[in-house]
C-alpha positions in Angstrom: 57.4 38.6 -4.7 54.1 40.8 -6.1 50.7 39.3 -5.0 50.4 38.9 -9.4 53.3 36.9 -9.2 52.0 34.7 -6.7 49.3 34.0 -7.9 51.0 32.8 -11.5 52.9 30.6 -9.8 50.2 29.0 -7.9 48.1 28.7 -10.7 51.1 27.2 -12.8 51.4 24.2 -10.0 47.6 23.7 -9.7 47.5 22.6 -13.4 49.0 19.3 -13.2 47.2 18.3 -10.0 44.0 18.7 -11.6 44.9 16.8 -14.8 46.0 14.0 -12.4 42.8 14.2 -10.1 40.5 14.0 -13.4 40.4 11.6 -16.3 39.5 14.4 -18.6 41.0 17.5 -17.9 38.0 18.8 -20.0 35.4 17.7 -17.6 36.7 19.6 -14.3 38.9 18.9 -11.3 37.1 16.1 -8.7 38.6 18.2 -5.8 40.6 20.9 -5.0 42.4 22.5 -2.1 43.4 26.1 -2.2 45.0 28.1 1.2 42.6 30.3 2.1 45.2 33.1 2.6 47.1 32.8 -1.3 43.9 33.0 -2.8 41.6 34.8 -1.0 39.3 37.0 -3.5 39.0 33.9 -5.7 35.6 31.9 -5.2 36.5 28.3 -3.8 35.1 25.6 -6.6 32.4 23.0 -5.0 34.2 19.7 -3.8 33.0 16.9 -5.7 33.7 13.3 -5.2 34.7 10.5 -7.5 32.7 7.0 -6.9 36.1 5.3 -6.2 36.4 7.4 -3.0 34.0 6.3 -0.5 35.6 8.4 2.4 35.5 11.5 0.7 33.1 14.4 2.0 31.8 16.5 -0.7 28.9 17.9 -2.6 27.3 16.0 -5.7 26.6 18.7 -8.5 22.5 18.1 -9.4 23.0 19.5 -12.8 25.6 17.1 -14.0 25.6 14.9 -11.4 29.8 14.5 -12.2 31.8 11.7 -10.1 28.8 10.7 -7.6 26.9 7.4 -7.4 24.0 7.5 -9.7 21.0 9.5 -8.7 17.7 7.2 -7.5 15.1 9.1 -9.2 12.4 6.7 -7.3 13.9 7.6 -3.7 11.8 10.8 -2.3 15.0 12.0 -0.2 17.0 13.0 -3.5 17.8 15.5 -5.6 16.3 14.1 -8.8 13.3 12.2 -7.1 10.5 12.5 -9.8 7.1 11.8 -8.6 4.9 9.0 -10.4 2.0 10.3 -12.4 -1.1 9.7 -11.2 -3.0 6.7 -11.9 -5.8 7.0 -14.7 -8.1 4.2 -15.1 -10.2 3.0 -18.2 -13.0 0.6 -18.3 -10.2 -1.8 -20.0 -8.5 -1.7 -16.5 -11.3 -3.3 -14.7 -14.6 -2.7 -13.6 -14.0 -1.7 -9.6 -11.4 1.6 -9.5 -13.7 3.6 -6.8 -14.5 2.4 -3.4 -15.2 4.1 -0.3 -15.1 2.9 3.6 -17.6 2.2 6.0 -17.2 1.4 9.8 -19.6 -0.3 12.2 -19.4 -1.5 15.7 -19.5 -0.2 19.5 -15.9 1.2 19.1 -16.1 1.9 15.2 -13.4 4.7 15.2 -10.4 2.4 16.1 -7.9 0.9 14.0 -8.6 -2.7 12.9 -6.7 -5.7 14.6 -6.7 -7.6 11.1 -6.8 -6.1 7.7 -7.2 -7.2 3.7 -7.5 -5.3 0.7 -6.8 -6.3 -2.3 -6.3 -5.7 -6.2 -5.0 -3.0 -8.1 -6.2 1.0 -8.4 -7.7 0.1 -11.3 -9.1 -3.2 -10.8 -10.5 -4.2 -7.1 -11.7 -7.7 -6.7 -14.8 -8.6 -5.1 -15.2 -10.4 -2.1 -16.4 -14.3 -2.2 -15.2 -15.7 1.2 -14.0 -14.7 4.7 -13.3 -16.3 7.6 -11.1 -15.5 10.9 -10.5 -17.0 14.0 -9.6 -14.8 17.7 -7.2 -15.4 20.5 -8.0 -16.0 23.9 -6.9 -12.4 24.8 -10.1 -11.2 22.6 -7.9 -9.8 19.7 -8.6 -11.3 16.1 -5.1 -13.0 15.1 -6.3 -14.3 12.1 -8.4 -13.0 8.7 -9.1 -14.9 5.4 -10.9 -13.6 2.6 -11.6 -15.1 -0.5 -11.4 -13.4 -3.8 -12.7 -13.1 -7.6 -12.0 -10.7 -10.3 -15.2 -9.4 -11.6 -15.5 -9.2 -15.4 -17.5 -6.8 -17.7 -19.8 -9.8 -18.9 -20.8 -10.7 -15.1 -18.7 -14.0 -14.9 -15.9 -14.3 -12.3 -11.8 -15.2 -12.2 -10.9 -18.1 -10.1 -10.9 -17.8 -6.4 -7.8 -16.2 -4.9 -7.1 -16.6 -0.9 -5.1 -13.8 1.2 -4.6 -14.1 5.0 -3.1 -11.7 7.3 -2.5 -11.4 11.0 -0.3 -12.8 13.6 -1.4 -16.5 13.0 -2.5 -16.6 9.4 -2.2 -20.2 8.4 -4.1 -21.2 11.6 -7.7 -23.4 11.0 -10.1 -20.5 11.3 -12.8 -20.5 14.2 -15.7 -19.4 11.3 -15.5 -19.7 7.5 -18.2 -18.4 5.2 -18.5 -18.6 1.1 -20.8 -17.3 -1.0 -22.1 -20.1 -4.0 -21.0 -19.3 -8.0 -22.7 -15.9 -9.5 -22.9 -14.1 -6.1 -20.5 -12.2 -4.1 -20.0 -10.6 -0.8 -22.0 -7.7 0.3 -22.6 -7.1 4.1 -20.6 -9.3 7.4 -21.8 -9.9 11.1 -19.5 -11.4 13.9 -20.5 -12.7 16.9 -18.5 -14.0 20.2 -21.2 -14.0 22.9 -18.7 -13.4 25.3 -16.1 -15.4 24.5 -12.7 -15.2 22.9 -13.5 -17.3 19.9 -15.6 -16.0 16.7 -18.4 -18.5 17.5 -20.6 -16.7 15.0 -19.8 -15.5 10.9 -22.2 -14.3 9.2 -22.3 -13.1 5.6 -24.6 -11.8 3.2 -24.1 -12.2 -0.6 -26.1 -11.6 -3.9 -26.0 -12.1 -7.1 -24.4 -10.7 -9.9 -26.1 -9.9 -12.9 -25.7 -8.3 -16.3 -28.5 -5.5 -16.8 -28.6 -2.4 -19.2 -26.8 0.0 -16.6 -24.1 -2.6 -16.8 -22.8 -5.2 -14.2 -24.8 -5.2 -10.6 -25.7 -6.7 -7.8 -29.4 -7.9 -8.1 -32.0 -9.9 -5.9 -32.1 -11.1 -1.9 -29.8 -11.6 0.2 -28.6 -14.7 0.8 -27.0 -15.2 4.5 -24.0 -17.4 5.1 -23.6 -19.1 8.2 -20.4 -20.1 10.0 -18.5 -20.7 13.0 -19.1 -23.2 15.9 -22.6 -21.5 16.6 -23.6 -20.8 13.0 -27.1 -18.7 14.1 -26.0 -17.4 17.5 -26.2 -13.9 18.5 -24.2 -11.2 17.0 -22.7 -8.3 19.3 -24.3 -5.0 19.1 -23.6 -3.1 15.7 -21.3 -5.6 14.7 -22.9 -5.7 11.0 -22.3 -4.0 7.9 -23.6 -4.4 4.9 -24.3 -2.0 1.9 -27.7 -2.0 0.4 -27.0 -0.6 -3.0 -27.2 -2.6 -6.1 -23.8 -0.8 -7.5 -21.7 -1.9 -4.8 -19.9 -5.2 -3.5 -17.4 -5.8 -0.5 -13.5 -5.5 -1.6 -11.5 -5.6 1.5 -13.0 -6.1 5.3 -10.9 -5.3 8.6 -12.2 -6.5 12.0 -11.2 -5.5 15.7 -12.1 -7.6 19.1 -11.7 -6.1 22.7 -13.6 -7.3 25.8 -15.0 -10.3 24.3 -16.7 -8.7 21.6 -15.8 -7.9 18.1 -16.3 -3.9 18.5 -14.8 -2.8 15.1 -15.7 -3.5 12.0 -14.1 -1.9 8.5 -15.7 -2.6 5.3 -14.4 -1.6 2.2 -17.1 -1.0 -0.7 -16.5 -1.2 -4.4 -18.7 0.8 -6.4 -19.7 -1.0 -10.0 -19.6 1.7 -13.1 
């Protein structure tokens, strides 16, 4: 038999295993399996495999996509991943959408035992309230903060409460919370050697309305807390922003050695 021959007889019995291995004979074969030596000059079509065949090994098509499990267009690892747009906030969004970070403390560089931030891209809330409590092996197990959404007229949302770390519903050791119209802008710990936050200190003021638009205006006003409300704070362990445009979002905090060495504040900047 001629090599022509053979290949019009091959081609004759491959036609009714593809129409039985495809609902529409329109749409393609799902798989086919040619003997490399009958066919030999003729380019191998890609193995694709129907949903209803778990076991089978083949290769999805990215163009159509024919006989695979649906494409996740949110998962990075595939073929049609399609990145989210990036986020553009208005003034209708909220009134915090900028922030930057600021670290204190003998050992500011390290990573923060307990950490909270909060709110949207568009629309940080301010800080009202923290507390937090330490284990006896000097790391912080526990952090509270308190929260407000800010509004364009200078009032405030209702207060929210988030808690992280390893024992979050704990009573915490030191709780401070800044009075109606003011909010959070500098925090002090102090343990004076110990592996309890005897000392919380905040520092708030108050929000005003003024022609530059919503900031924070007048003294501070400290916040005591903890079993020793006015002891003494360890060394550096304060941060606080002086600038009437900005107001605590988020805090993180970090003990070691019977002090707390680390502290991460996270600053909203008012338009």
């Amino acid at each position: 038999m001629s090599f022509r021959r053979m290949l019009l007889v091959i081609a004759t019995a491959a036609v009714p295993a593809l129409s039985a291995c495809s609902p529409d004979a329109s749409e393609g074969a799902t798989s086919v399996d040619v003997a490399p030596d009958a066919l030999a000059s003729v380019e191998s079509p890609v193995k694709i495999c129907p949903v209803d065949e778990p076991d089978c090994v083949g290769i999805c098509s990215p163009i159509r996509d024919y006989g695979c499990l649906p494409c996740d267009s949110t998962n990075p690892l595939h073929w049609c991943y399609e990145p989210p747009p990036p986020v553009i906030c208005t003034p209708a969004d909220g009134l915090i959408s900028q922030y930057r970070v600021q670290r204190t403390g003998q050992e500011s560089g390290q990573q923060p035992e307990v950490n909270i931030l909060q709110g949207s891209d568009c629309n940080r809330w301010v800080v009202t309230g923290i507390g937090g409590s330490i284990v006896s092996d000097s790391n912080y197990e526990q952090l509270l903060i308190q929260y407000r959404e800010l509004h364009a007229d200078g009032t405030m949302g209702p207060r929210i409460l988030y808690r992280t770390g390893s024992n979050p519903y704990r009573t915490p050791e030191a709780w401070v919370e800044a009075t109606d119209g003011y909010a959070i802008v500098g925090v002090a710990a102090g343990q004076q050697g110990s592996h309890d936050l005897k000392t919380l200190t905040g520092y708030a003021r108050q929000v005003v309305v003024t022609p530059s638009g919503v900031r924070m205006a007048g003294s501070y006003q400290p916040l005591y807390g903890g079993i020793n409300p006015y002891g003494s704070l360890d060394s550096q362990a304060v941060n606080q922003t002086p600038n009437d445009n900005e107001v605590f979002i988020g805090l993180g905090l970090r003990s070691a050695v019977q002090q707390t060495k680390t502290i991460v504040a996270y600053i909203g900047t008012l338009p």
